[in-house]
N, C-alpha and C positions, 0 to 999 in steps of 0.2 A: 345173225351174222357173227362171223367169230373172229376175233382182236387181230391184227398181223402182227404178230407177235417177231416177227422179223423185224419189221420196219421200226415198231414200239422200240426192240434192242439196242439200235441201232443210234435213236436219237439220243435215249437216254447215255450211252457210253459217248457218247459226242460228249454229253454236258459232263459228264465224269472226268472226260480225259480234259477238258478245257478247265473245270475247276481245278485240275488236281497240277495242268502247266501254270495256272493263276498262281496256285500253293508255294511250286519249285519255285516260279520266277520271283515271290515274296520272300519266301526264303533264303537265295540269292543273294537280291536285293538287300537285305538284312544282313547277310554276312560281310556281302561287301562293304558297307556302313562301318561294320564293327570291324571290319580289318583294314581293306587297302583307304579306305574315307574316311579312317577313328581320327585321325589328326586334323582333318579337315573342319569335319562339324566339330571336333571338340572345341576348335578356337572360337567356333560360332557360340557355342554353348557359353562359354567362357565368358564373352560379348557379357550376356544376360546374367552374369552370377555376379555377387559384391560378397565378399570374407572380412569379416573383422570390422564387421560396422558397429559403431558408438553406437549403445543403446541409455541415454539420459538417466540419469538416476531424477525421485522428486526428493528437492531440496526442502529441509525440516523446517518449522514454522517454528516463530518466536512467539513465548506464551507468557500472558501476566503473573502475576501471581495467584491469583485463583483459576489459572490457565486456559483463560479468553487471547484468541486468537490474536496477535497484534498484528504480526506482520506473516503475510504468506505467500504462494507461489502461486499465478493466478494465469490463466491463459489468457492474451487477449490476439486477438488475429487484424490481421493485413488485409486488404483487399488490392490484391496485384493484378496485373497483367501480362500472364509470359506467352512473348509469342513464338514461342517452341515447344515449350512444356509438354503442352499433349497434343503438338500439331508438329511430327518431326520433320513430316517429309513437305515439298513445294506444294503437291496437289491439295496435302490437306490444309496447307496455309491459305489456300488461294480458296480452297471454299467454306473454311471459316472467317475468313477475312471479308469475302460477300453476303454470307449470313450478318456478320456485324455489321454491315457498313446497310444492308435491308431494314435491319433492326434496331441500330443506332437510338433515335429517337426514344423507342421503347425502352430501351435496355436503361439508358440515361434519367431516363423520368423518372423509371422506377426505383433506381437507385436513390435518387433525390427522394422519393418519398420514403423510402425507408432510411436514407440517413440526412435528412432534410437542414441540416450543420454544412452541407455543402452541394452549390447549385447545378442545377442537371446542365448548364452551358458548360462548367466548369469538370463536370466528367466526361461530357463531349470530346469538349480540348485534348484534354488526357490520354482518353482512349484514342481521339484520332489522331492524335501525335504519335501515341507507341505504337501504333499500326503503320503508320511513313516510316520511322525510325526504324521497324523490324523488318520492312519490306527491302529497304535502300540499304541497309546493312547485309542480310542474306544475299541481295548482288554483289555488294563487296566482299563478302565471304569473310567477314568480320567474327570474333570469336561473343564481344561483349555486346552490349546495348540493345539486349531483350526482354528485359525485367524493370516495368512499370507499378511506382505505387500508385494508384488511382483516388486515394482518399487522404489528400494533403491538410485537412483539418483538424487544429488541436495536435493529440499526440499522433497520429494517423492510425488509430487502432480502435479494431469495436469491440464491445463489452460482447458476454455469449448469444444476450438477443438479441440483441443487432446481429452478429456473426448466423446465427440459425434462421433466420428471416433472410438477408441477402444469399446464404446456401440454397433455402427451399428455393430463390426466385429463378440464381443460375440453374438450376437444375430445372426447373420447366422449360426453361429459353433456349437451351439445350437439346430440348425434344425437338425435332424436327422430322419433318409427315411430306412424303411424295404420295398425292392422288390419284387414283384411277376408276376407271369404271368399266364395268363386262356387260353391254346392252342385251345379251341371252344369246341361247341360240336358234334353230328353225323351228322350234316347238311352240306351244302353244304360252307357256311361261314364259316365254322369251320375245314373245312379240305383244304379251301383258306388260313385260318390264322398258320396253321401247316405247310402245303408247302412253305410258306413264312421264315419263322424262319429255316424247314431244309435247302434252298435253299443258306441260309446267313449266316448258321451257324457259320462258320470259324471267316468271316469278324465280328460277334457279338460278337465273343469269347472272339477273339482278342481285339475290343474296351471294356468289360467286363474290361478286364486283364488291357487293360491302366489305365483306370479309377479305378479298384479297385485290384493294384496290390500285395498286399496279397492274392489273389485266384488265385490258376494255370487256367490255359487254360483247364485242363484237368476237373477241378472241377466246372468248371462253363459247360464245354460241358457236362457232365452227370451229374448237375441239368434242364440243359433245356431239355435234350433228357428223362429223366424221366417225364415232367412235359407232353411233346409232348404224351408218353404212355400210359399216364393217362389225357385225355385230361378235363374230367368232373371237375378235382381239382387241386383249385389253389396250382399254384407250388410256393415255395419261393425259388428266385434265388441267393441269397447270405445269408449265417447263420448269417451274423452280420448288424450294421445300415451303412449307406453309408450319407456322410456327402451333403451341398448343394452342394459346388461344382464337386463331383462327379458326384452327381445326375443331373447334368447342361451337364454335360460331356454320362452321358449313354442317357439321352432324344433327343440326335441328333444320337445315330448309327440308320443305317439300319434296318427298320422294325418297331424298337422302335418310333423313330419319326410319326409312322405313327399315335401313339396315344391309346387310349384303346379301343377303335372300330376296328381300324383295325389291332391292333395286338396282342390282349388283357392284353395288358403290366398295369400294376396298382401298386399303391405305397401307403404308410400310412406314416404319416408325425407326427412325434413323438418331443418334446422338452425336451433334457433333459440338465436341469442346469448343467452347465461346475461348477459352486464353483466361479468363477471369477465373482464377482462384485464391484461396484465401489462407494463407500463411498463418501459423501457430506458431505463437511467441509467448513461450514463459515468463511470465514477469514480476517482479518481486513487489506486492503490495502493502504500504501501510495499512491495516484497515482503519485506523484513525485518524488520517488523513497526515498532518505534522506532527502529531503528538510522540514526541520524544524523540523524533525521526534521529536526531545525531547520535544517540543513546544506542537507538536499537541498529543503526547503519544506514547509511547513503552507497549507492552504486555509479563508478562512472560506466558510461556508453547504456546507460540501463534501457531495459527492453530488446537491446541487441544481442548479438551471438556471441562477440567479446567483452558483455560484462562484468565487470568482477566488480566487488563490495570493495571500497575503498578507505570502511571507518566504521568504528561502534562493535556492538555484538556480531556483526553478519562478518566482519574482518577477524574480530578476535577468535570465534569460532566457526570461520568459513571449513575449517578440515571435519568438524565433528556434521557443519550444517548441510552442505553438499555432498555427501556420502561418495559410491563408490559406483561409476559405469560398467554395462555390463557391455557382452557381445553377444554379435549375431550375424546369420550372413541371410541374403538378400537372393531369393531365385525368379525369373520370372516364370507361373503359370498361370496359363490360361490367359495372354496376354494381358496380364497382369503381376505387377511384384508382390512375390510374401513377403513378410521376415520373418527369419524362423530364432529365435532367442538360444543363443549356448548357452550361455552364462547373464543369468538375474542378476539387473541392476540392485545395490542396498543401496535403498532411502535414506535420504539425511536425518540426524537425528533432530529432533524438536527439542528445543532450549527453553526451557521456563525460567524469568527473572522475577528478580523481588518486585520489581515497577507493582503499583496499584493504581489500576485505570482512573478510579474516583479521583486520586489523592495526586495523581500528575495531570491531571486536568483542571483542580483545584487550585494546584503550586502556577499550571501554565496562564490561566487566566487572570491571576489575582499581581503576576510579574507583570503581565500585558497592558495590563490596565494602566498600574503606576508608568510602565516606561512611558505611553503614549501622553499622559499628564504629565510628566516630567521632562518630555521632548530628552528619551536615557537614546545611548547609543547601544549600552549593550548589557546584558544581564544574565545571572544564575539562578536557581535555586536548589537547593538537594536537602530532602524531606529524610530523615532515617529514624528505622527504629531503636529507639532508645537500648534497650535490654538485647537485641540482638546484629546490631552492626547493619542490617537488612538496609538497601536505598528503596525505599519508596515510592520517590519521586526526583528524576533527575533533568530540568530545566534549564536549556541555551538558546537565546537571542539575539540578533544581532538587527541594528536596521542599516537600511540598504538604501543609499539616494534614489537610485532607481527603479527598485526590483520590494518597495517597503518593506515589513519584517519577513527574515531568514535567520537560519542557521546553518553559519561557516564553523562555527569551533568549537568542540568540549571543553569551554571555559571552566567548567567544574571541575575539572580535571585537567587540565594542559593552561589556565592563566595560571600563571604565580606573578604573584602581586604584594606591593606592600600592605600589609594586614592594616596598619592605622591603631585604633583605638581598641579595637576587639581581640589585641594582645595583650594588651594592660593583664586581663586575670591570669593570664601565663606566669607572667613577671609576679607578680603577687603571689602565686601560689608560688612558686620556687621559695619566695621568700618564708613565705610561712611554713612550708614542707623545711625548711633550712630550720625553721625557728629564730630564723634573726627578727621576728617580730610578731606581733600578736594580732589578734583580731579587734581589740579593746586600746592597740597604738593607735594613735593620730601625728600628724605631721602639719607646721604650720605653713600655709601656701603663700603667706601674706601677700601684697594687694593683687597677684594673679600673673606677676613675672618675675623673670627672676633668670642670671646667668649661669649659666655650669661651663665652665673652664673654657670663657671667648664667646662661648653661644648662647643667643637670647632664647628662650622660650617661653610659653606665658597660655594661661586658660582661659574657657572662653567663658565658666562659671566664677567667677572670683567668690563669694561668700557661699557657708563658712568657711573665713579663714585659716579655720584650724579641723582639719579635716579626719577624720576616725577612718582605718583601713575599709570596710562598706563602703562610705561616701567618696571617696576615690573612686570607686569604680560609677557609684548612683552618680556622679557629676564629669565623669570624664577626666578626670584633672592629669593634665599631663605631669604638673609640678610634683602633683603627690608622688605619682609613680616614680618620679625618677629622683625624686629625695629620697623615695625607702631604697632605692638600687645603687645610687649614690652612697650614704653613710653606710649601709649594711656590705656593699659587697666593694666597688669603687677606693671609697679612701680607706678602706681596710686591707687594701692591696690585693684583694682576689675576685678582680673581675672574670678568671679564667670560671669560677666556682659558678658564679653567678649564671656562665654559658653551657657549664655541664649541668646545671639543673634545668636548665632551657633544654636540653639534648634528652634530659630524661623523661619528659612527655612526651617524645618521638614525632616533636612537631613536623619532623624531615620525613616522616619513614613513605617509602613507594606503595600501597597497599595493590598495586596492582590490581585494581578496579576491573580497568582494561589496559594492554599493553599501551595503547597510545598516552598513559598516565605520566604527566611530569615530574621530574625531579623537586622539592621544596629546601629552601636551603636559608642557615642562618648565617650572621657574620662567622668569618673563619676565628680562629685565634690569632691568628695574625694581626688581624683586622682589629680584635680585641683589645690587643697588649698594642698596638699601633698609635689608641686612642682612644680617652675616655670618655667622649662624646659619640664617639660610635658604638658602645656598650648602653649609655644613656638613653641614645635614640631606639637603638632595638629596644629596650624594654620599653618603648610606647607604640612599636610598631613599623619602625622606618631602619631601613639597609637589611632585613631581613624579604623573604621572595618564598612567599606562602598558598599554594593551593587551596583553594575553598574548599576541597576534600579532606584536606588536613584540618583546617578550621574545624570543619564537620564533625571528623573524629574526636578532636580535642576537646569541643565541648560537649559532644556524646558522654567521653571518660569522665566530666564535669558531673553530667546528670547521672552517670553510672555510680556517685560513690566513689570516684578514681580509677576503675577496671575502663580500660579502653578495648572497644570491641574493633575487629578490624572491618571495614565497611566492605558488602560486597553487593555484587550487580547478580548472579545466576543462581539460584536455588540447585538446578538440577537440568540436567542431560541425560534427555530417553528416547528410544525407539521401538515402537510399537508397544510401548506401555512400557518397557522391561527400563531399568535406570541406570547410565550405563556411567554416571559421574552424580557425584553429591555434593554440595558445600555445607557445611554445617554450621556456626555460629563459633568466632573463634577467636580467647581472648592474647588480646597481642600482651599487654602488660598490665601495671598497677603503677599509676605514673604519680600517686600520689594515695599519705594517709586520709581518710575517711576526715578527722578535725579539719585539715588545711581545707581538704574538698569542699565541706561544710559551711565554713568560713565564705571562700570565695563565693559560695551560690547565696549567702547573703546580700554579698555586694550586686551579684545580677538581679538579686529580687527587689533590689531598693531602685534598678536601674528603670525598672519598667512599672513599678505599684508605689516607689516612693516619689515626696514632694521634689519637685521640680527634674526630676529621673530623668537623663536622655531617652531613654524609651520606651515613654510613657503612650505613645501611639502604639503598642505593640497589647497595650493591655485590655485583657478580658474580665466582664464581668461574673461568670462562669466559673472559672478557675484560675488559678495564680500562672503565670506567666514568667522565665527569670531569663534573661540574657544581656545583650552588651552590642552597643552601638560603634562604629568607625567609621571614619572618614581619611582618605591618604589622597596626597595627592600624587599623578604620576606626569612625569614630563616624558612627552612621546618624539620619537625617533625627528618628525618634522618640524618639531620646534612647539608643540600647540600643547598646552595643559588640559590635564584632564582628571576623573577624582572617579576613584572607586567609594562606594559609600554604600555600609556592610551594616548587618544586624546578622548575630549569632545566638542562638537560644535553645532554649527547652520548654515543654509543657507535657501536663503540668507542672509546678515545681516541685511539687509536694511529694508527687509520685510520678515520674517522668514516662512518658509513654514515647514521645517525639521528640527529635531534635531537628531543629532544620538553623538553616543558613544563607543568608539570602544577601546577593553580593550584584551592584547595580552601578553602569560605569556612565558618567556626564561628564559634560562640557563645565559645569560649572558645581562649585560644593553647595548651593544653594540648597537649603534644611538640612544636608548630611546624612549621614545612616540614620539617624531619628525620626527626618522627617518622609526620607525615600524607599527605605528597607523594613523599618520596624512595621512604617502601614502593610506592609506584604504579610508581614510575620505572621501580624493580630490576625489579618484576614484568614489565613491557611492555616492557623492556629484552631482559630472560631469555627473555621468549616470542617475540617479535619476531625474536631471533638465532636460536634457535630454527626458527622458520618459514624463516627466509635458508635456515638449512643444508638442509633440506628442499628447498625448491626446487632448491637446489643438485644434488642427490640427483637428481631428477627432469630436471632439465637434462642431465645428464652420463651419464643409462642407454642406454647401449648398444642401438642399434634393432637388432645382431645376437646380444646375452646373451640366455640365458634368464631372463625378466623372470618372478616369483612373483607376482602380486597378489592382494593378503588379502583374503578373500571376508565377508563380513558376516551374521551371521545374517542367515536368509530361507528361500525354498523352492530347496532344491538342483537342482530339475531345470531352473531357469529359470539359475541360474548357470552349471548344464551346458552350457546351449545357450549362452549368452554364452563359454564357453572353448572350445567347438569354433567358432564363428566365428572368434575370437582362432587355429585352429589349438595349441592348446595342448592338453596332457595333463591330465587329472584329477591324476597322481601328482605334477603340476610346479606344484600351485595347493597352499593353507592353508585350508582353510575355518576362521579363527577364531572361536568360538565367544563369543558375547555374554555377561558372566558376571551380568549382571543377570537374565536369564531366564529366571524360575522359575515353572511353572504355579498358587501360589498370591498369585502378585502381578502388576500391570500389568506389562508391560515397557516400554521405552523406545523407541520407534518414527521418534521423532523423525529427519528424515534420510534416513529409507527409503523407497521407493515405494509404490505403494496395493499393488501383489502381497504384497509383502514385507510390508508391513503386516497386512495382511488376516492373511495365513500366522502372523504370529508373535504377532498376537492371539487367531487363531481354535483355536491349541495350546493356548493359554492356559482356553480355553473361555469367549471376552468376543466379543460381538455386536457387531457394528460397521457404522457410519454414515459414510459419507464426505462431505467439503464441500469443492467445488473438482476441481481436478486438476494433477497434476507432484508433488512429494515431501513430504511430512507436517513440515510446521513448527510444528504445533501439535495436542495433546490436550486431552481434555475431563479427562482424570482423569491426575491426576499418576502417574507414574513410582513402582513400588514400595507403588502402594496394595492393599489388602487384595482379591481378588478375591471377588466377590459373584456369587450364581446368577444366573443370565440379565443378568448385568451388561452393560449399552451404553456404548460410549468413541464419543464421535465425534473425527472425524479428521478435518482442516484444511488442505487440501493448497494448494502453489502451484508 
């Protein structure tokens, strides 16, 4: 039979000439667009574009000295409720608003168990409040009152694994499943796959009704028996969506398991935004919780959008530390927004200071201690190095009626105070730097008072009476001091002399530490020539308004030999390794010859190793110790007295490595700098050399000795592996054994990693919660507490 090639021509030019009117009319279409409709959709287009969006720079971290992390920029997130966000239009309000309010209960529980700080009634509340609130607003056509924080506990923010656990959970609940079923068709497969479904009906029903028990038994059996009667059309087996785990739960009944082949079960898999999402909030972390917190910076509104640093390093170098935003503009595709980056954000740069972690947690606990013994209101300490002006360690306290101890102020830099007794070697060395007297004068105090021009004053050491320049300073003697300032500069008529040698130590200078640094100031001249009791007084410490920074320095230049170094807080400013600022070591003056210098450290070493020495609590067995005690009193603005009481030094004496200074303010002068500052001293002193030698120890090991390292309670098979990469023997290691670690108490975790942790809690038989990650800097239950059955510690890692 031969083709009709007629007819054949025929159809096929039909379909030629209709694809080819399809072509013109797309064509068309298209031009029209781009011509007479370009202004139309462009504004549409428009709609969906953003130009010139802030792209965040990360802000630089602040680094110790050996440039361990202090403080940095840490993500922690929200968990909100917007009920527009990704639900813009009514319809889709209205049926994710009935998915939550079906799933409620679930959504709430689960929540509670992964953030179990806050109760699943009380996310209930939340979520069904911001669900009225967004519904009754959208009627009034209201612009604000769509954005719920759902998690009102503590700071309302979760660490990343909390934050990755509540994402995974929204994101399943999300998933939503419409059911259907195809019972076959007239063939022979198709009246297998019907007999199957009636054969199980019951049992199907039944697991139906488990799984989705809002449907009776009776309404899901005549959805499937109508679907079986009609077997050409797909039947839907449930009116509403069925969540994952339901849908987990109907894939294993009878029949259904067998899949869509063999029992024509089919499902469509639907996402619909719950409203719950979870905000990314930058946030500025100590990672050592308070330590040094006012030093390195405090932020008001922190964790919010309008943050800013309002004090310390993060103020002083907010422009180097916050770098530079970039741009970008924002399109949407694929109903979905890009951003597309113009212009890279530059990163802040990272600031490393002199702070040393050991040696300001040494200064912080050993100040804490005394204040809480001494019932102190408020305190300092600032640790430096001797030879290069470096702060070490820089220590503020304050307590608080309400709130126990804080820190409101850079006392160490912003109190100027009257110095008291630990000016005396100022005053003395001027004198000897003058040469109006020796090291080998003495002056008689006789019985320990005595007038200077109408004003009584008087000591609190009376013998010896007759006192040699040293024992002035080893006994405190106010009379001595102001007898050698008296005859030598006073009734010789140049007390002006006396105050330019005060001016030549540069008791006053701003070393700009950090800008927030205050002015220190001595009497004017004025003041001077006004009165020879007010030259009197300054040289034992009173009418003069001195920074513990300056103290600092001064008796730094003390232990220097007379070179005063100017103290400073930042080593260096880098980014991405490269150094983009340096401070070096720099000396301000020479405020005094080497004899005078010499001299005065006499008198501080007799103050703290000689017989009856005010600051004799500051002394080590160890090494020699030389400094100077004070005590001032200060009358405050409300009428109440109060006493700064100071200890300033150096150690060793012999050979000065540290200077510190330690300045502590009470209600009453009860023991004085001797007996409230100098115990700081010895202690930070003692631990400080302490830590040297250590290091030492570690400097000087041998990369070819057999090195032992002491192993820490934990799980021995992970330390194994750590000393066979080390190539080391088990028999060449210690495992020391934790002696706090008893199965019916907490152990002390602190320190250790989340393994080790986990390990030496879970011996314990205590459940455990982790928050964060890197090493356990904090528990939920203290150390040494009673173990309880199925007791939970969470654990705080950084």
């Amino acid at each position: 039979m031969k083709p009709d090639i007629e007819s054949m021509t025929k159809k096929y030019t039909s379909v030629i000439i209709i694809v080819v009117l399809l072509a013109v009319l797309i064509i068309i279409r298209a031009a029209l667009l781009m011509t007479l409709d370009r202004s139309k959709w462009s504004v549409v287009a428009k709609r969906f574009e953003v130009d010139s969006v802030k792209v965040l720079p990360q802000r630089g971290s602040i680094l110790s000295d050996d440039r361990s992390v202090m403080v940095s920029s840490t993500p922690e997130y929200q968990l909100v409720f917007k009920y527009k966000g990704s639900s813009p239009t009514l319809e889709q309000q209205r049926i994710r608003n009935n998915m939550l309010r079906e799933n409620m209960k679930i959504f709430c529980d689960s929540l509670h168990e992964i953030l179990p700080l806050q109760r699943s009634d009380e996310f209930r509340r939340l979520l069904s409040e911001a669900m009225t609130r967004g519904e009754r607003n959208v009627k009034r056509n209201e612009k604000t009152g769509y954005y719920t924080n759902l998690y009102v506990h503590g700071n309302q923010r979760l660490p990343y694994n909390k934050y990755k656990e509540v994402k995974e959970f929204i994101a399943r609940r999300e998933e939503q499943y419409n059911i259907y079923a195809t019972f076959g068709g007239s063939g022979k497969e198709g009246k297998q796959i019907r007999q199957l479904w009636v054969d199980s009906l019951d049992v199907i029903c039944e697991g139906l009704h488990k799984a989705l028990p809002k449907a009776s038994v009776k309404e899901l059996r005549d959805s499937i028996t109508k679907g079986i009667s009609n077997p050409k059309k797909r039947q839907k087996l449930y009116s509403t969506y069925v969540n994952r785990e339901q849908m987990e739960q109907i894939r294993k009944l009878p029949v259904i398991r067998l899949g869509r082949k063999g029992s024509g079960f089919t499902y469509t898999k639907t996402i619909i935004k719950s409203g719950l999402e979870l905000d990314e909030l930058m946030v500025r972390k100590n990672v050592y919780n308070n330590t040094a917190i006012r030093t390195l910076g405090q932020w008001s509104n922190a964790g919010l959008s309008n943050a800013k640093p309002r004090n310390g390093i993060e103020l002083a170098y907010d422009s180097l530390l916050r770098g530079k935003p970039g741009v970008a503009h924002r399109r949407k595709v694929l109903n979905e927004y890009a951003e597309f980056v113009d212009v890279a954000p530059v990163n802040g740069c990272d600031v490393v200071t002199t702070l040393n972690l050991v040696i300001q947690d040494i200064s912080e606990q050993a100040l804490m201690r005394k204040m809480e013994e001494a019932d102190a209101d408020a305190g300092t300490v600032i640790v430096m190095k001797t030879s290069t002006g470096e702060i070490k360690a820089l220590v503020n306290v304050a307590r608080s009626a309400s709130r126990g101890w804080l820190v409101d102020d850079n006392y160490a830099l912003r109190r100027c105070i009257e110095p008291g007794s630990v000016f005396k070697p100022a005053s003395l060395l001027v004198a000897l730097e003058d040469k109006e007297i020796t090291v080998e004068d003495s002056v008689d105090t006789g019985v320990g008072t005595k007038f200077f021009y109408g004003a009584r004053m008087k000591d609190d050491i009376v013998e010896p009476h007759v006192k040699k320049i040293p024992q002035i300073l080893q006994f405190s003697s106010n009379l001595g001091t102001m007898l050698v300032i008296d005859e030598h500069y006073v009734k010789k008529g140049k007390p002006l002399a006396f105050l330019k040698g005060l001016q030549r130590l540069h008791l006053t200078d701003n070393f700009q530490v950090l800008p927030e640094e205050r002015n220190s100031k001595l009497r004017t001249e004025a003041e001077v020539k006004a009165s020879n009791v007010n030259t009197l007084w300054m040289a034992i410490g009173y009418g003069s308004q001195i920074a513990p920074i300056n103290l600092a320095a001064f008796y730094n230049a003390i232990a220097n030999g007379g070179t005063m170094m100017k103290p400073y807080l930042v080593s260096e400013v880098s980014r991405d390794g490269k150094i983009i600022k340096k401070n070096e070591p720099e000396v301000v003056a020479t405020i005094a010859g080497k004899e005078a210098v010499a001299d005065v450290t006499k008198g501080l070493i007799a103050v703290v190793n000689g017989e009856r020495g005010t600051g004799r609590q500051a002394k080590s067995e160890e090494f020699v110790v030389a400094g100077k005690t004070g005590t001032a009193q200060i009358n405050e603005a409300n009428g109440r007295v109060g006493y700064w009481v100071n200890f300033c030094g150096f150690f060793p004496a012999d050979k000065p490595e540290y200077t510190c200074v330690v300045c502590i303010n009470k209600k009453t002068a009860a023991g004085g700098g001797g007996g409230n500052s100098a115990p700081v001293f010895g202690e930070i002193a003692r631990r400080v050399m302490a830590y040297e030698k250590t290091k030492e120890v570690v400097e000087l090991k041998d990369s070819n000795a057999v090195f032992t390292p002491p192993l820490k309670q934990g799980n021995a098979q992970a330390a194994e592996r750590v000393l066979d990469g080390m190539r080391m023997s088990k028999a060449d290691s210690l495992i020391v054994p934790d002696p706090d670690i008893k199965s019916d108490v907490v152990p002390n975790v602190v320190g250790m990693g989340a393994k080790d942790a986990i390990y030496t809690m879970e011996k314990c038989g205590i459940h455990v919660r982790l928050n964060g990650i890197g090493k356990v800097y904090r528990q939920s239950i203290h150390p040494g507490a009673s173990v309880g059955k199925g007791m939970i510690v969470e654990l705080y890692l950084k």
